[in-house]
ROTIMI-93230 format. One record per residue (C-alpha): residue in one letter; residue number from 1; x, y, z. Coordinates in steps of 0.02 Angstrom, whole numbers. Each point is the difference from the previous one (the first is absolute). Example, Ala and Ser with C-alpha at 12.3 -4.5 7.8 and 13.67 -1.06 7.14 Angstrom:
% residues 2
{atom "a", 1, {615, -225, 390}}
{atom "s", 2, {69, 172, -33}}
***
This chain:
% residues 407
{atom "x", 1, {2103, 1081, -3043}}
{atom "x", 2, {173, 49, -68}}
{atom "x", 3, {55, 152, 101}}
{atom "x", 4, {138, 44, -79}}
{atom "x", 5, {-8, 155, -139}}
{atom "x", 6, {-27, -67, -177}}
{atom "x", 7, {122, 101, -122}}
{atom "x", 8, {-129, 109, -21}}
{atom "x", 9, {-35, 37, 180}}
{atom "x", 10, {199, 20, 37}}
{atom "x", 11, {27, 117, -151}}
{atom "x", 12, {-119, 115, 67}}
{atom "x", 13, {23, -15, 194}}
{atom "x", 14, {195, 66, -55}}
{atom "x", 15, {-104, 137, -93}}
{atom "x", 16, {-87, 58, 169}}
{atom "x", 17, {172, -11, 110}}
{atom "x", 18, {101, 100, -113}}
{atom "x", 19, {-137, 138, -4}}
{atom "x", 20, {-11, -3, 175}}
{atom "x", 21, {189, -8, 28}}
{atom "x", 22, {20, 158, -130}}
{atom "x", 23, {-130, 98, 104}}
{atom "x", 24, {-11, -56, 182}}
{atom "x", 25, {76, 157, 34}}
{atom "x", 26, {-152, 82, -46}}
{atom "x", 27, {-113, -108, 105}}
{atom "x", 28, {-65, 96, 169}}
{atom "x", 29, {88, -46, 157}}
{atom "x", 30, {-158, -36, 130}}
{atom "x", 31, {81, -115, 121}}
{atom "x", 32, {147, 7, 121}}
{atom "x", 33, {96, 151, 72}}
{atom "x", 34, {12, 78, -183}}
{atom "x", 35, {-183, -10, -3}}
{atom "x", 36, {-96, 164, -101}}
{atom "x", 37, {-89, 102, 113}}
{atom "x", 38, {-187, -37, 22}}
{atom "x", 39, {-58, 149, -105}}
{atom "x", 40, {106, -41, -139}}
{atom "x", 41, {-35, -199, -23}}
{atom "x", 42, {-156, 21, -94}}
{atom "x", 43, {63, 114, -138}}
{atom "x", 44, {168, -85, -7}}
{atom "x", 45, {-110, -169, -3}}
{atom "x", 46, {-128, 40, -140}}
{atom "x", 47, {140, 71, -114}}
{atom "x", 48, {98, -182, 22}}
{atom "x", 49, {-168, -71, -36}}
{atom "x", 50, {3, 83, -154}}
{atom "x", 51, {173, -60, -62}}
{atom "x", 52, {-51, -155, 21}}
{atom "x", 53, {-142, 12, -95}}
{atom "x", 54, {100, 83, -161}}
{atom "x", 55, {98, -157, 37}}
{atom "x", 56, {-134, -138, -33}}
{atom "x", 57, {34, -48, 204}}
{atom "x", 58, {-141, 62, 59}}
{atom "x", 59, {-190, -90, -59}}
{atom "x", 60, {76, -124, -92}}
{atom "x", 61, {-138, -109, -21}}
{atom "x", 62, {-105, 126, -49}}
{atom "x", 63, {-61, -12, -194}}
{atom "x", 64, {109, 124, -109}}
{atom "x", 65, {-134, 101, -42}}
{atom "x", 66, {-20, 59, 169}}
{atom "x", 67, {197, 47, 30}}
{atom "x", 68, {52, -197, 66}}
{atom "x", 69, {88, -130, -92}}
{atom "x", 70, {-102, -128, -34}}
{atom "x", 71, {96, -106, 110}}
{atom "x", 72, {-50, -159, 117}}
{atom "x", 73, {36, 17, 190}}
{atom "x", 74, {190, -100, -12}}
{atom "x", 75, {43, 148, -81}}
{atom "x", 76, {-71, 98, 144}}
{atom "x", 77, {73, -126, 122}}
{atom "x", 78, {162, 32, -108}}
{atom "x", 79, {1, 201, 16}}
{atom "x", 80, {-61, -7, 182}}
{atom "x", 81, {169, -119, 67}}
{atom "x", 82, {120, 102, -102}}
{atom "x", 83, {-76, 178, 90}}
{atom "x", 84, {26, -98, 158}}
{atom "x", 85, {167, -67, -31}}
{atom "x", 86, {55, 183, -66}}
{atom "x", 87, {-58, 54, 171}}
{atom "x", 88, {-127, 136, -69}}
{atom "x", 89, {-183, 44, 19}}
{atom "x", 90, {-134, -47, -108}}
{atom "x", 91, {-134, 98, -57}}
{atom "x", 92, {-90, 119, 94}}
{atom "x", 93, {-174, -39, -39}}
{atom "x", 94, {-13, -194, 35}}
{atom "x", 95, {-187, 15, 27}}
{atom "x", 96, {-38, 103, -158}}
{atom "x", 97, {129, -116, -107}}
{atom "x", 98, {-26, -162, 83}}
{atom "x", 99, {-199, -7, 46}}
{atom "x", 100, {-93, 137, -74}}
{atom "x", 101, {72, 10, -162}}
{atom "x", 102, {-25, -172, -54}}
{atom "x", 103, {-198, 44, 65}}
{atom "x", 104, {1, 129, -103}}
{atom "x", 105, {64, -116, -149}}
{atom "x", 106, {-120, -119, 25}}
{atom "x", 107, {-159, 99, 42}}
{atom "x", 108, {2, 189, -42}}
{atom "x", 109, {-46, 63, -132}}
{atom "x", 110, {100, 54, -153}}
{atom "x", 111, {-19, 195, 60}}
{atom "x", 112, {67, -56, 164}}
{atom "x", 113, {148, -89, -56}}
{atom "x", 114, {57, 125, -114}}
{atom "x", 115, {3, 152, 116}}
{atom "x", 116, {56, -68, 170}}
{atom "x", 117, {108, -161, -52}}
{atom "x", 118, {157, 89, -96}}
{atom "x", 119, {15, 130, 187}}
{atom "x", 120, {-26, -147, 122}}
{atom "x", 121, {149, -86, -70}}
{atom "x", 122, {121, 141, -27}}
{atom "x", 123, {-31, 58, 184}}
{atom "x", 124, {-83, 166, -62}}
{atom "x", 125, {-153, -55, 84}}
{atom "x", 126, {-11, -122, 160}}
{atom "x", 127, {-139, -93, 44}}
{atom "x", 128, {-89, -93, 173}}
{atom "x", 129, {-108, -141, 5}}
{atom "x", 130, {-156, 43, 126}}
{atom "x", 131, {-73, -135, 33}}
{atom "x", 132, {8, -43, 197}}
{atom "x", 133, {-112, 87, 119}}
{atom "x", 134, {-12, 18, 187}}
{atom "x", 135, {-137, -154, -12}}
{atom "x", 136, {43, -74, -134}}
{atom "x", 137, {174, -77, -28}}
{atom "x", 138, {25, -149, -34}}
{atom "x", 139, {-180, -38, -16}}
{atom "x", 140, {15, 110, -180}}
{atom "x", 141, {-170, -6, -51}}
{atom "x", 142, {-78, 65, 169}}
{atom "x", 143, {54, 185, -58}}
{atom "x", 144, {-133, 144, 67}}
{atom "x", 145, {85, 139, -116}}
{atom "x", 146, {-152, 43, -106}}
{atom "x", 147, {-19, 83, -193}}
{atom "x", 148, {-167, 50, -37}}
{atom "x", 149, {-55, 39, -194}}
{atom "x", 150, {-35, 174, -50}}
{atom "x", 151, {-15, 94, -164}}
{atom "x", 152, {138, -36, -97}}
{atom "x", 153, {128, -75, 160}}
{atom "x", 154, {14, -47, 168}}
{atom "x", 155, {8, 65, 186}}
{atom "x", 156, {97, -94, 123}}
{atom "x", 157, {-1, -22, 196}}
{atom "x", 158, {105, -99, 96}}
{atom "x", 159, {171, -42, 81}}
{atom "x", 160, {161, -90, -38}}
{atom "x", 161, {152, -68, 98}}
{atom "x", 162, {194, -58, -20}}
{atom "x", 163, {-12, 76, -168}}
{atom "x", 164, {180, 9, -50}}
{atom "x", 165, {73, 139, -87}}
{atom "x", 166, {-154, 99, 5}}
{atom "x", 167, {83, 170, 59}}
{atom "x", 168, {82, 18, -178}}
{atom "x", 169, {-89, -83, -107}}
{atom "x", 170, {-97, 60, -151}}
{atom "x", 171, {-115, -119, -22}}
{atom "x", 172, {-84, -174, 79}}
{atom "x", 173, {-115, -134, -32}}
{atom "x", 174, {-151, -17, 124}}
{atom "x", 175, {-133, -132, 25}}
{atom "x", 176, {-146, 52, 66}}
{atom "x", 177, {-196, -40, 16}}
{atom "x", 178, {-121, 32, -128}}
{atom "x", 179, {-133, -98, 23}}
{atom "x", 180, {-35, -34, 192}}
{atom "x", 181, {-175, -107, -61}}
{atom "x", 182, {112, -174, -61}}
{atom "x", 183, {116, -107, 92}}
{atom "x", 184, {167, 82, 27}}
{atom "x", 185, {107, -71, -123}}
{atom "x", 186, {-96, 50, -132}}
{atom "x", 187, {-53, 190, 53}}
{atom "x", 188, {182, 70, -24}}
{atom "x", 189, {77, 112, -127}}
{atom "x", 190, {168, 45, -57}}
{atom "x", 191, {48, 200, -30}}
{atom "x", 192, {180, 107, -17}}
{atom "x", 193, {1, 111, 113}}
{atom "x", 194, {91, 182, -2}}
{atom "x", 195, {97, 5, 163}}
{atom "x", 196, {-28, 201, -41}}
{atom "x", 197, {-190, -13, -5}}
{atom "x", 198, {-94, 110, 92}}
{atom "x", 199, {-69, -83, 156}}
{atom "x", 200, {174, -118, 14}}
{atom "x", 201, {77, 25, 157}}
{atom "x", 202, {161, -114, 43}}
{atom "x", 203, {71, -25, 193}}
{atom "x", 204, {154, -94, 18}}
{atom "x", 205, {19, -137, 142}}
{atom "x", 206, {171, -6, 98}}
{atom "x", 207, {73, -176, -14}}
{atom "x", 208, {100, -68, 162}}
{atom "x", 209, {149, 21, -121}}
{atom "x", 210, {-25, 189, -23}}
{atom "x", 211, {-53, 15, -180}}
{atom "x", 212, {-178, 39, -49}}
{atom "x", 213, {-5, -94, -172}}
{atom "x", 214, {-192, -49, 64}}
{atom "x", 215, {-152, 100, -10}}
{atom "x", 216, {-175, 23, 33}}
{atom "x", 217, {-92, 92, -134}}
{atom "x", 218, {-190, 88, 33}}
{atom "x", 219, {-119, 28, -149}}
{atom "x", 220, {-119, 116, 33}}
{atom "x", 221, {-118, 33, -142}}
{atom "x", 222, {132, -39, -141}}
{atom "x", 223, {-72, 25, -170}}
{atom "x", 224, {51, -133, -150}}
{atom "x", 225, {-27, -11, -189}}
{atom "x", 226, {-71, -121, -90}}
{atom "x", 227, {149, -36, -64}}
{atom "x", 228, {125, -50, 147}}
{atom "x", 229, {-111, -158, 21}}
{atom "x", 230, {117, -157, -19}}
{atom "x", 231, {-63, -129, -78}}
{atom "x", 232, {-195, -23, 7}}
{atom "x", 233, {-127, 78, 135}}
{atom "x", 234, {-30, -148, 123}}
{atom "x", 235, {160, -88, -47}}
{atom "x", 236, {111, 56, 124}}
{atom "x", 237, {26, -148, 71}}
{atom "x", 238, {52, -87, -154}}
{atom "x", 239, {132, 143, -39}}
{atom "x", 240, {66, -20, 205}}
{atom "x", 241, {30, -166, -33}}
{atom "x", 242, {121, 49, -134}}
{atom "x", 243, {95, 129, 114}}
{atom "x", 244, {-5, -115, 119}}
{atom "x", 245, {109, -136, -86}}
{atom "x", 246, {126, 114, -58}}
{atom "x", 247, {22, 53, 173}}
{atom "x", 248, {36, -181, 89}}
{atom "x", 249, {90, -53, -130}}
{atom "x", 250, {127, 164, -1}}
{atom "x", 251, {-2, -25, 215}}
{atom "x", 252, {3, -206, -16}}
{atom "x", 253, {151, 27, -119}}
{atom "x", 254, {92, 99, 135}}
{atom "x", 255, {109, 169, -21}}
{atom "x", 256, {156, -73, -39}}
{atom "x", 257, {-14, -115, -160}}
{atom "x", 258, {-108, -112, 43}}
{atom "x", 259, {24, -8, 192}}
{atom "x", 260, {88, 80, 152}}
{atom "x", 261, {191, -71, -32}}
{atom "x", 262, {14, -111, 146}}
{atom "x", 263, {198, 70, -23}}
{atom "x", 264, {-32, 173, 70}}
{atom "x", 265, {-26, -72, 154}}
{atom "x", 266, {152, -114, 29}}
{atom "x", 267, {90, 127, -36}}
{atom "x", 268, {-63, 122, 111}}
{atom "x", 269, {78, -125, 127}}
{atom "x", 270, {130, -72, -74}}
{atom "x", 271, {120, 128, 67}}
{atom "x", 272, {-50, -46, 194}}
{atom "x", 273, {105, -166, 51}}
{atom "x", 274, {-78, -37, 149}}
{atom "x", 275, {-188, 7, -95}}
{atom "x", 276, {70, -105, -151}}
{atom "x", 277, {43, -132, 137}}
{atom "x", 278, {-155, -5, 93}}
{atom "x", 279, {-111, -142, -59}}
{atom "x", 280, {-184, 52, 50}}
{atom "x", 281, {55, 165, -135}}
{atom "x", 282, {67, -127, -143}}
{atom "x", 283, {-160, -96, 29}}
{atom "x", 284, {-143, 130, -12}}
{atom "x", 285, {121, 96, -150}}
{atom "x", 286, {-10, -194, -81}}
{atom "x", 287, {-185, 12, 28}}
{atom "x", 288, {-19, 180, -59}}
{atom "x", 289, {93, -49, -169}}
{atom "x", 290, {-98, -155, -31}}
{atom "x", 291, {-159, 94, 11}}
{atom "x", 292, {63, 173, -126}}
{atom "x", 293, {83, -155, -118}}
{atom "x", 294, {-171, -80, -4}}
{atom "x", 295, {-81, 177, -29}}
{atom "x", 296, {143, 7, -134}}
{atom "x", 297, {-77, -183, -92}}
{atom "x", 298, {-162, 53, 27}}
{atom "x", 299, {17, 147, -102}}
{atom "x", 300, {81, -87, -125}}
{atom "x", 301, {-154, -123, -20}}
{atom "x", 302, {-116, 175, -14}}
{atom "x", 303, {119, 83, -137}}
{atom "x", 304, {-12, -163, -97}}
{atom "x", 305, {-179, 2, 17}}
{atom "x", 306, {-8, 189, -39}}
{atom "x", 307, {113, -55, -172}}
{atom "x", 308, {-125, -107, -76}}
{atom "x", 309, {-145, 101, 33}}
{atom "x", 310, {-78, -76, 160}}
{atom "x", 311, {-82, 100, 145}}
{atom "x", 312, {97, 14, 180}}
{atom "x", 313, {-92, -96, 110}}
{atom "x", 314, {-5, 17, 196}}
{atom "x", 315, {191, -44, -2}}
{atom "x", 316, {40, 194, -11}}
{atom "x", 317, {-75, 11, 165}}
{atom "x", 318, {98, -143, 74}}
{atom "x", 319, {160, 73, -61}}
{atom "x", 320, {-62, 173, 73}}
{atom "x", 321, {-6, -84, 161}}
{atom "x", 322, {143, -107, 34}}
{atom "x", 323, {104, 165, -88}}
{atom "x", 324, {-52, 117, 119}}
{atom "x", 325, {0, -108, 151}}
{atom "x", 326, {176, -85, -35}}
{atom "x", 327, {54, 187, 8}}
{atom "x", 328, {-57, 78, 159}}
{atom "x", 329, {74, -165, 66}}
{atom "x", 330, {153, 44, -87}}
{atom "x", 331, {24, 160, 63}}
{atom "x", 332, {-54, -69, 188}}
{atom "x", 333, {155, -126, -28}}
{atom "x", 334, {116, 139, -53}}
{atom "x", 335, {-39, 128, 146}}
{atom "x", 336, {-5, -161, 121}}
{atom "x", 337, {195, -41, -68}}
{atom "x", 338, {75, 174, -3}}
{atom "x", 339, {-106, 99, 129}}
{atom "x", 340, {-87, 180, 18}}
{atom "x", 341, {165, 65, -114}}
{atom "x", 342, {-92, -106, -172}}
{atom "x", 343, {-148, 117, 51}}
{atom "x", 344, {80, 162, -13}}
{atom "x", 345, {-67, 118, -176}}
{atom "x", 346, {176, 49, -40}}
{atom "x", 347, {51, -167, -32}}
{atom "x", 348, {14, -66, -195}}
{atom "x", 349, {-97, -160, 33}}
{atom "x", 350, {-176, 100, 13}}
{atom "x", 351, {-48, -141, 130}}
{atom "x", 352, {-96, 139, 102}}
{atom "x", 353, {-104, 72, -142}}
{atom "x", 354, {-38, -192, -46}}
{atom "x", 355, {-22, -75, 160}}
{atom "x", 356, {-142, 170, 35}}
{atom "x", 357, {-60, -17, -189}}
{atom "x", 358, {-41, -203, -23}}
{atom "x", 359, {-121, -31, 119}}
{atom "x", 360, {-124, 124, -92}}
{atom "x", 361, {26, -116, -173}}
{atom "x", 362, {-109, -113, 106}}
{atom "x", 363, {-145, 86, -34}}
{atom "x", 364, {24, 52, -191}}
{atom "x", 365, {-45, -97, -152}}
{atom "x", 366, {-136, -68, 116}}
{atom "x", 367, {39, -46, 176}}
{atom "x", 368, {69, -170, 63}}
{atom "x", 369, {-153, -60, 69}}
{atom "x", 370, {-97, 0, -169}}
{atom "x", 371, {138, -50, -98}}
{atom "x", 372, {21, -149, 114}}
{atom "x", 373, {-174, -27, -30}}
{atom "x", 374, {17, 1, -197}}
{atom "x", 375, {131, -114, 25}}
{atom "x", 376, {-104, -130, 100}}
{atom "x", 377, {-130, 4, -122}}
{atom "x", 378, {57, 16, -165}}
{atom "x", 379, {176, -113, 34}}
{atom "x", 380, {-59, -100, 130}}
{atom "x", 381, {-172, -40, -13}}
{atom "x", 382, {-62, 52, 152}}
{atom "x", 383, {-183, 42, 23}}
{atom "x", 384, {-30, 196, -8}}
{atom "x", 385, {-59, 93, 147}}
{atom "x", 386, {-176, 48, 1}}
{atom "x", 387, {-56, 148, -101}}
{atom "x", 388, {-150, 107, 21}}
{atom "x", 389, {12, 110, -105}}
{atom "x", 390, {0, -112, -195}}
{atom "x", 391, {-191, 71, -80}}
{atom "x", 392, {-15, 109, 155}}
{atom "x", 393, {-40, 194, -72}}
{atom "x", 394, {110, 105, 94}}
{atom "x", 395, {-98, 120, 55}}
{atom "x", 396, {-63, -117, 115}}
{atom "x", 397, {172, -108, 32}}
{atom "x", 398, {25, 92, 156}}
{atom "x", 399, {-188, -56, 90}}
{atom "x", 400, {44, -155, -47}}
{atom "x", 401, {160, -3, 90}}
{atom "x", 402, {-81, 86, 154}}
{atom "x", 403, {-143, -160, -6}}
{atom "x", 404, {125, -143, -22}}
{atom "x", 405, {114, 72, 143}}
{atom "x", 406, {-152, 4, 117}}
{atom "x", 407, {-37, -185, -29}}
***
């Protein structure tokens, strides 16, 4: 593929710098020594979120009826390297915009998408994806969270973990079980959730780097309408899926354009002579920047794929991978070349928060280990592992677990 800008593309990638030139100024300082204080990023965040969106830069690819612009994701690849190249944030609410708003699109009703799409992308209402549970991560389906009919709603019991953003959000989408009697892909349902319902309660968990951003959240007895059901009863799995793909793809494409810039970290050691000289550092910064490049091409094969109307395939994954990993090995290169100073909070580089930060990324979007395993099987062709659990009911998936483990 060509990837240089058509007119078209150029024309309007000049349109996005010079707003963001004209109003960087406005943008919310949340990095560095000039950082905002902690209870003023949110606020300061959601109200740049919403200049954004009066721009057209935030949910661009969302259909104009909605509040987007209709666009295809080069333009989104477009506005996302000029933010990053005028050195200020993005949107607040990359899990409302990015992954449950296209879910919403593409499964919720007309109702739904008329009163909660227009706040999501302004910022006036943020939204968490709950999903994960303390047994059931990256095995998705294996959820224990239960909704159980009632006149006119639902009543839900259950748990959920690393639920970012939970603490101020309004609203969330949860999968949970509502039909325990079929295998357990197809016994799942979709519902928005009011992080304000009664029976909601939201505990944050510490990270190693200081921030609690994560979250476990307890439903105890929460009642639902009919009407927050996304999608069709039993089809929760189907509308996942859809989450799901937005949310590799937006990790797979990386934070920075398409990629961690193999740049920022040459020249967080360009500056020390005797590290620039030492050959075991050019080597493993060589390797580091073959592997983000590669991530780089990769992600250009996906965005071509995206532009004439294909699916992602496991490829997202891949790129999730070798993004994350290249990093933390990044990072471990820069603190080996400069020593315990690179480490230190005050320092521009944010090495500390990142080196603390990446190794969690491991685990979202799926951990390594399954990813790997999607990899081997759908690129590869290896055999899958063994499964016990395709036609199994899952009300009695767990005896049959207990029996094949005592063989």
């Amino acid at each position: 593929m060509d990837l240089n800008d058509t007119p078209e593309q150029a024309a309007y990638r000049e349109q996005v710098r010079a707003w963001l030139e004209e109003h960087k100024s406005e943008a919310p300082v949340l990095e560095g020594p000039d950082a905002l204080p902690e209870d003023q990023v949110v606020d300061a965040h959601r109200a740049w979120q919403r200049k954004l969106a009066e721009a057209g830069l935030a949910g661009a690819t969302w259909p104009k009826e909605y509040g987007g612009q209709g666009f295809g994701p080069i333009e989104q690849v477009i506005i996302s390297q000029e933010i990053a190249r005028a050195r200020v944030p993005g949107i607040l609410d990359v899990i409302g915009v990015g992954m449950l708003g296209p879910t919403i699109i593409a499964h919720g009703s007309e109702d739904q998408k008329s009163r909660y799409l227009g706040p999501m992308l302004h910022g006036d209402e943020v939204w968490c994806q709950l999903f994960s549970e303390p047994a059931a991560g990256s095995d998705l389906a294996g959820i224990q969270t239960r909704a159980k009919q009632e006149d006119g709603g639902w009543r839900l019991t259950g748990q959920k973990v690393w639920t970012t953003n939970a603490q101020f959000s309004a609203y969330g989408l949860i999968l949970a079980r509502t039909d325990a009697d079929v295998p357990k892909h197809k016994g799942l349902t979709m519902f928005v959730l009011p992080m304000d319902a009664e029976g909601v309660t939201v505990r944050g968990l510490r990270q190693i780097t200081g921030d609690a951003e994560f979250n476990e959240v307890f439903l105890d007895d929460v009642k639902l309408d009919d009407d927050m059901v996304v999608g069709q009863v039993g089809n929760g799995w189907g509308t996942a899926l859809t989450t799901l793909m937005f949310e590799r793809v937006t990790i797979g494409f990386g934070s920075e354009g398409l990629g961690y810039r193999p740049q920022r970290f040459a020249e967080a050691i360009a500056g020390d002579e005797a590290a620039v000289r030492d050959g075991d550092v050019r080597q493993r910064l060589g390797h580091i920047t073959t592997e983000l490049l590669a991530v780089r091409f990769t992600s250009y094969r996906m965005l071509s794929a995206l532009q004439q109307g294909q699916i992602p395939g496991p490829e997202a994954g891949l790129s999730k991978i070798t993004t994350v990993n290249a990093s933390i090995a990044a990072c471990d290169l820069v603190a080996d070349a400069l020593g315990p100073d690179a480490l230190r909070e005050d320092t521009d580089s944010q090495l500390s928060y990142h080196t603390s930060f990446l190794p969690g990324l491991k685990s979202a979007g799926g951990t390594e280990e399954i990813l790997r395993n999607t990899i081997g099987e759908r690129v590869l062709g290896l055999p899958p592992e063994p499964r016990l659990d395709k036609g199994i009911p899952f009300s009695e998936l767990r005896a049959k677990e207990k029996e094949a483990a005592a063989r």
